[in-house]
C-alpha positions as CSV (number, residue, x, y, z in Angstrom):
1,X,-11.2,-15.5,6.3
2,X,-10.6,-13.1,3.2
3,X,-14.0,-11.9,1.4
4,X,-13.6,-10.3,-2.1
5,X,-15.5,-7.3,-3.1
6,X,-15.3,-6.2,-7.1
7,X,-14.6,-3.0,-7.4
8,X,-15.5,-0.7,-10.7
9,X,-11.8,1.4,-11.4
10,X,-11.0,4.1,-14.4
11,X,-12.0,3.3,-17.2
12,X,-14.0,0.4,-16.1
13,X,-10.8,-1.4,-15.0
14,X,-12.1,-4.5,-13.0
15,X,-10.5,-4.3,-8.8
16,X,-10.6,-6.5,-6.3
17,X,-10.7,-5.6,-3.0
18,X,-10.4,-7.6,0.1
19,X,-11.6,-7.4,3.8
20,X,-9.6,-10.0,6.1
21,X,-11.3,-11.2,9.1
22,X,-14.4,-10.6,10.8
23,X,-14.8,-7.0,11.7
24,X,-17.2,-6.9,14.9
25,X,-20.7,-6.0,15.5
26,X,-19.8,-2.4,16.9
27,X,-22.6,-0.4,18.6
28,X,-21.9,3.0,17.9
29,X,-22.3,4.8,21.6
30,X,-19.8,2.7,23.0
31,X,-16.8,2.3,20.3
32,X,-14.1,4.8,21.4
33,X,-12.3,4.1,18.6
34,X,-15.5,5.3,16.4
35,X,-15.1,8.2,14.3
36,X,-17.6,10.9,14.5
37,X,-17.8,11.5,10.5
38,X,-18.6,7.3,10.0
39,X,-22.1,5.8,9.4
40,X,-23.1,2.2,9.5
41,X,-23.9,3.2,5.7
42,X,-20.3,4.5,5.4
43,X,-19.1,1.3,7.2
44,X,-20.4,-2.3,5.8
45,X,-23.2,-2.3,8.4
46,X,-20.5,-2.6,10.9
47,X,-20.7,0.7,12.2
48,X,-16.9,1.5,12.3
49,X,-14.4,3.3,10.5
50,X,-12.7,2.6,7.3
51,X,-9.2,2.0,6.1
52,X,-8.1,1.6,3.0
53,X,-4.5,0.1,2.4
54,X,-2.9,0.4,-0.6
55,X,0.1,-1.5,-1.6
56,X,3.4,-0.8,-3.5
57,X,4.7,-1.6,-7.1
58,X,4.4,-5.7,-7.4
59,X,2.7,-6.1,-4.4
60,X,-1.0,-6.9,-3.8
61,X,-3.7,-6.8,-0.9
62,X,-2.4,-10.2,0.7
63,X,0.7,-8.2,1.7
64,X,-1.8,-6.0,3.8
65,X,-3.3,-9.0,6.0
66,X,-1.7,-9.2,9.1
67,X,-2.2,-5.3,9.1
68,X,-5.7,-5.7,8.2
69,X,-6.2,-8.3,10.5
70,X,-5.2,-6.0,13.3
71,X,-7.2,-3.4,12.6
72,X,-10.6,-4.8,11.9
73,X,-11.0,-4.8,16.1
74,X,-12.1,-1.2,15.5
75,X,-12.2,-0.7,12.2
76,X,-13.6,-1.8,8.6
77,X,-10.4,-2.3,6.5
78,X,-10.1,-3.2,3.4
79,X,-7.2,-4.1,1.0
80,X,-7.3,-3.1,-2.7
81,X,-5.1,-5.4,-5.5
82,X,-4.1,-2.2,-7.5
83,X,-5.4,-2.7,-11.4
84,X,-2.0,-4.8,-12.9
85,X,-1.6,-6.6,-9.2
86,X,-2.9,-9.3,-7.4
87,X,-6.5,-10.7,-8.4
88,X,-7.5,-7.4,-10.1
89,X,-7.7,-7.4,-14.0
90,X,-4.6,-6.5,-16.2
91,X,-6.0,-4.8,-19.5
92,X,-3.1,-4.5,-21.5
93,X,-4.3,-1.3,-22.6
94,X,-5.6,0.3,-19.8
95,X,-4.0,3.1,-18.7
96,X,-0.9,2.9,-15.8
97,X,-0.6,6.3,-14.9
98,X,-0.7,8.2,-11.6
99,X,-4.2,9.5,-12.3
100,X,-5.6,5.8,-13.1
101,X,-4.3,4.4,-9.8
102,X,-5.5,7.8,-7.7
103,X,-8.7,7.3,-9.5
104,X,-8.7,3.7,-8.8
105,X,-8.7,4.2,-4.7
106,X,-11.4,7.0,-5.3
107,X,-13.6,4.9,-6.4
108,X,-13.0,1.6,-4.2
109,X,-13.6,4.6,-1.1
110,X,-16.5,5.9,-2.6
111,X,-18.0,2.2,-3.9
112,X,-17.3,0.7,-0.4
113,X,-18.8,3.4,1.4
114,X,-15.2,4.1,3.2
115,X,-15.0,7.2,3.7
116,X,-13.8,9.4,5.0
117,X,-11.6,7.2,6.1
118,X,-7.8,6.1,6.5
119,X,-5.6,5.5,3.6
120,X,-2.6,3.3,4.7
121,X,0.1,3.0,1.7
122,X,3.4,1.6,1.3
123,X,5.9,3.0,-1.4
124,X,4.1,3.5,-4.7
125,X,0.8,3.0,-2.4
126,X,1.9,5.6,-0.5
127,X,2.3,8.3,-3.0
128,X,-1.4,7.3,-4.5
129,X,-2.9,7.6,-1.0
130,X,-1.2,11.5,-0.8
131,X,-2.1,12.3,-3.9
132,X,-5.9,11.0,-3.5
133,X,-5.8,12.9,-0.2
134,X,-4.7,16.0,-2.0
135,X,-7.1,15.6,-4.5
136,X,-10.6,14.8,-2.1
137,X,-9.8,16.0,1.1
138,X,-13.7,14.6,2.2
139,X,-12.3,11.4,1.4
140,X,-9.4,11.0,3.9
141,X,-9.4,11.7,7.2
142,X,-5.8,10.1,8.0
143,X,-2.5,9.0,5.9
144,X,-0.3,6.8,7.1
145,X,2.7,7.0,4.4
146,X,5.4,4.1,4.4
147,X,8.6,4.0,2.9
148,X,8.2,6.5,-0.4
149,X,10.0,9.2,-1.0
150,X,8.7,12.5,-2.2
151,X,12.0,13.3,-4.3
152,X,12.2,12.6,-7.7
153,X,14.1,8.9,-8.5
154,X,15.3,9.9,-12.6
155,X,16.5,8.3,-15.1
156,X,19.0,5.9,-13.9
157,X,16.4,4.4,-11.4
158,X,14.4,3.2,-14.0
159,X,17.1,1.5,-15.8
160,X,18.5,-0.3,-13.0
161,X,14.2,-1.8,-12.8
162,X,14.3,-2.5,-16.0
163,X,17.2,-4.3,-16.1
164,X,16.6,-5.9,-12.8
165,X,13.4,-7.5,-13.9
166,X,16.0,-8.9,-16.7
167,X,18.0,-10.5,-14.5
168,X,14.7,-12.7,-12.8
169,X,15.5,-16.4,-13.3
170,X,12.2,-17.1,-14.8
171,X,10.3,-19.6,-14.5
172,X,11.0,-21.0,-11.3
173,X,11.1,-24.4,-10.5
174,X,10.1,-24.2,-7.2
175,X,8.4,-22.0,-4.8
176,X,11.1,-22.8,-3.0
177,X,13.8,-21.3,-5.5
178,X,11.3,-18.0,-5.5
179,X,12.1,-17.6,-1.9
180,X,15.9,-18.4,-1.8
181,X,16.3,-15.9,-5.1
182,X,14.5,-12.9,-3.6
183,X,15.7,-13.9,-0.3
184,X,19.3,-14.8,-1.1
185,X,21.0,-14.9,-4.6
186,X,19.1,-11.7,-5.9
187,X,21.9,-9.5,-6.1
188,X,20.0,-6.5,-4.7
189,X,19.7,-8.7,-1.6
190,X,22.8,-7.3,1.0
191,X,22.1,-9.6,3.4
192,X,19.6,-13.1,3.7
193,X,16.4,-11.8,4.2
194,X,13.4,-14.4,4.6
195,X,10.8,-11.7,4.6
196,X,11.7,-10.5,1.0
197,X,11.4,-14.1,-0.1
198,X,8.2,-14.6,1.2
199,X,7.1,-11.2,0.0
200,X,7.7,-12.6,-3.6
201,X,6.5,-16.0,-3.4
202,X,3.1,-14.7,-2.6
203,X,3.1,-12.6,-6.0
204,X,4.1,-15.9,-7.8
205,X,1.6,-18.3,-9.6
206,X,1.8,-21.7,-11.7
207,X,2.2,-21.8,-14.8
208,X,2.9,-24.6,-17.2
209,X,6.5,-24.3,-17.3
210,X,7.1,-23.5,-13.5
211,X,6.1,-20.1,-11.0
212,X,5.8,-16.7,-12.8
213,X,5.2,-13.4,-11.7
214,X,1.3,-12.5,-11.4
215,X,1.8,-9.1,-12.9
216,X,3.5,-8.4,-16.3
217,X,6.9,-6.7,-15.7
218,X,6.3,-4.6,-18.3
219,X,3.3,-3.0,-17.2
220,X,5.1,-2.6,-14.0
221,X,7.7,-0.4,-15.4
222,X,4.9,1.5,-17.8
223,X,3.5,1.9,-14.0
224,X,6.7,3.6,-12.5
225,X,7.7,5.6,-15.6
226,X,4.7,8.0,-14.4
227,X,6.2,8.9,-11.3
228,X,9.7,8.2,-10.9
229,X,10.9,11.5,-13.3
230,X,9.0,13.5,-10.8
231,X,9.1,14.8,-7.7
232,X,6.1,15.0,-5.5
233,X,6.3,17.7,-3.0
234,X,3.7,20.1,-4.3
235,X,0.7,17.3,-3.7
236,X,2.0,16.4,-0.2
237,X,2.4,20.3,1.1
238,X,-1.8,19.9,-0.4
239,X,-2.3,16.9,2.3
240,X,-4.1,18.7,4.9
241,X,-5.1,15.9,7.2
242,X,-3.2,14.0,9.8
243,X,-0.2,11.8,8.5
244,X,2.4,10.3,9.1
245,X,6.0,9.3,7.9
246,X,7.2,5.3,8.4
247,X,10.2,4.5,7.1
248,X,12.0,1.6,8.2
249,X,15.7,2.1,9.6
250,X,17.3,0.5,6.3
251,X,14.4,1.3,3.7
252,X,14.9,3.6,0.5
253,X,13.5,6.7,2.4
254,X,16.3,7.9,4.4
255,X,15.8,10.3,7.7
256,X,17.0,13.4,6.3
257,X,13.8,13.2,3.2
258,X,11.0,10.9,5.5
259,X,11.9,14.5,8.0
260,X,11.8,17.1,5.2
261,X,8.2,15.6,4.4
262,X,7.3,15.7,8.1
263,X,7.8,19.5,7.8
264,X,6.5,20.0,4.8
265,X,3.4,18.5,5.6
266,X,0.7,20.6,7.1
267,X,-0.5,18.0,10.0
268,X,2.9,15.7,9.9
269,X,4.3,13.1,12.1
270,X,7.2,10.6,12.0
271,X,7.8,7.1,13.2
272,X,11.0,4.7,12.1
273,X,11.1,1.0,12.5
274,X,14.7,-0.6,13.9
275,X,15.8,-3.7,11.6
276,X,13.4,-3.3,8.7
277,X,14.2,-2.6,5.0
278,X,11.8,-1.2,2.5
279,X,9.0,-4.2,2.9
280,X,8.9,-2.1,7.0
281,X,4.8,-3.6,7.2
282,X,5.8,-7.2,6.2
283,X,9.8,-7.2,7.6
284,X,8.4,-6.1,11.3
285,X,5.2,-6.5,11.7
286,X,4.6,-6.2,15.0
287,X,7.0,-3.4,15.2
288,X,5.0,-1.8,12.4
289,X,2.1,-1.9,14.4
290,X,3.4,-0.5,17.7
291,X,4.7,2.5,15.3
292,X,1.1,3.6,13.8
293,X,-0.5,2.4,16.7
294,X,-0.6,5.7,18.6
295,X,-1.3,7.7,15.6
296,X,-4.5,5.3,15.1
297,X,-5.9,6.2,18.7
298,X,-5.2,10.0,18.0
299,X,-7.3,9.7,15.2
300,X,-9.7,7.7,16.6
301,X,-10.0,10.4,19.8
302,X,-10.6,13.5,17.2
């Protein structure tokens, strides 16, 4: 079961926002996993705390629903399609900058009646949910960061995207040929990865002339171009609540930088996942889950 909820971003930007299962009918004396600072007002009527995930540059909220799933035994989550992803609109004017997207996730917290509660992000996701967390501390009362680096990316990065995108065999015939691309022939692909393939089918639609993207590469890159010149230490060091670091053993945050965040953090902690790549949520999932699980029941325990 997946129930939308519209959500009102910047600028009037239309989001949607997904919860995926059926939370349960909590009473609040005998939830350990209850937060003190929740309200059934705070909460959907379900009397437990939120979680907002966030996911990464192309992704959307489907990504999140095993996770989700998961969690809505003790908890109200809810995934957001970032404005430009998923089932949320794509003005082409709107704006795609850091402080659109931060001010996107305000407003599905405040709109939902989330908070203060979890932000779970994965790589662009991620930085979003540190920067909102930076921004309204009352907000967030845990970050779970996975797989983005604080450091800044530059110049080359974004022309290695751009020409990337390029290099997509669109339209696809097939489904089928989505999967075996991203999971096979693309040639940022090492080794045969199904997960990959399956992450991208499920950003794919029909079209006329065969399966396009669901977002417009373009504003993809117009996204990125916000952040990736910059580097992003100042906002984490301003991330006072508990979070922490996932990166998977073979993702694009290596050890050394996921451990320099860790310390630079105020209230940091660090967790790595054996045998997954960037996509560590969708890659492993279960393995994913046995790395935030403990940091979950701390929270829950404050």
């Amino acid at each position: 079961m997946a129930r939308r909820i519209d959500v009102t971003g910047a600028g009037g930007v239309r989001l949607a926002a997904w919860e995926f299962g059926d939370p349960p009918k909590t009473d609040r004396a005998h939830d350990p996993a209850r937060s003190p600072a929740s309200s059934s007002s705070s909460s959907g009527g379900t009397d437990l705390p939120g979680v907002l995930l966030l996911h990464g540059l192309m992704g959307r909220a489907s990504h999140w629903a095993p996770t989700a799933r998961w969690l809505s035994a003790r908890h109200r989550a809810v995934a957001l399609d970032q404005r430009g992803h998923g089932r949320s609109d794509k003005p082409p004017q709107a704006a795609y900058t850091r402080d659109a997207y931060v001010e996107d996730a305000e407003a599905a917290l405040e709109q939902l009646g989330l908070g203060p509660a979890v932000l779970i992000g994965h790589a662009m996701g991620a930085l979003t949910g540190w920067q909102l967390a930076a921004k309204r501390p009352d907000l967030v009362r845990g970050l779970i960061i996975c797989d983005m680096r604080a450091s800044a990316l530059g110049t080359a990065s974004q022309h290695t995207w751009t020409e990337w995108f390029r290099a997509w065999p669109v339209p696809f015939a097939t489904l089928a040929d989505v999967r075996k691309w991203f999971g096979e022939d693309d040639p940022w692909v090492e080794r045969p990865n199904r997960a990959r393939g399956e992450f991208y089918a499920e950003v794919m639609a029909e079209s006329p002339d065969g399966w396009r993207p669901v977002f417009e590469p373009e504003q993809m890159l117009r996204s990125r171009e916000t952040w990736v010149y910059d580097a992003h230490w100042e906002e984490l060091a301003q991330v006072r609540c508990p979070t922490l670091v996932v990166r998977g053993l073979d993702g694009e945050l290596g050890r050394a930088e996921a451990q320099e965040m860790v310390r630079v953090l105020p209230n940091g902690q660090y967790a790595e996942v054996a045998d997954a790549g960037h996509l560590v949520h969708y890659d492993q999932p279960e393995a994913w889950r046995t790395a935030i699980e403990p940091f979950l029941n701390t929270l829950a325990a404050a």
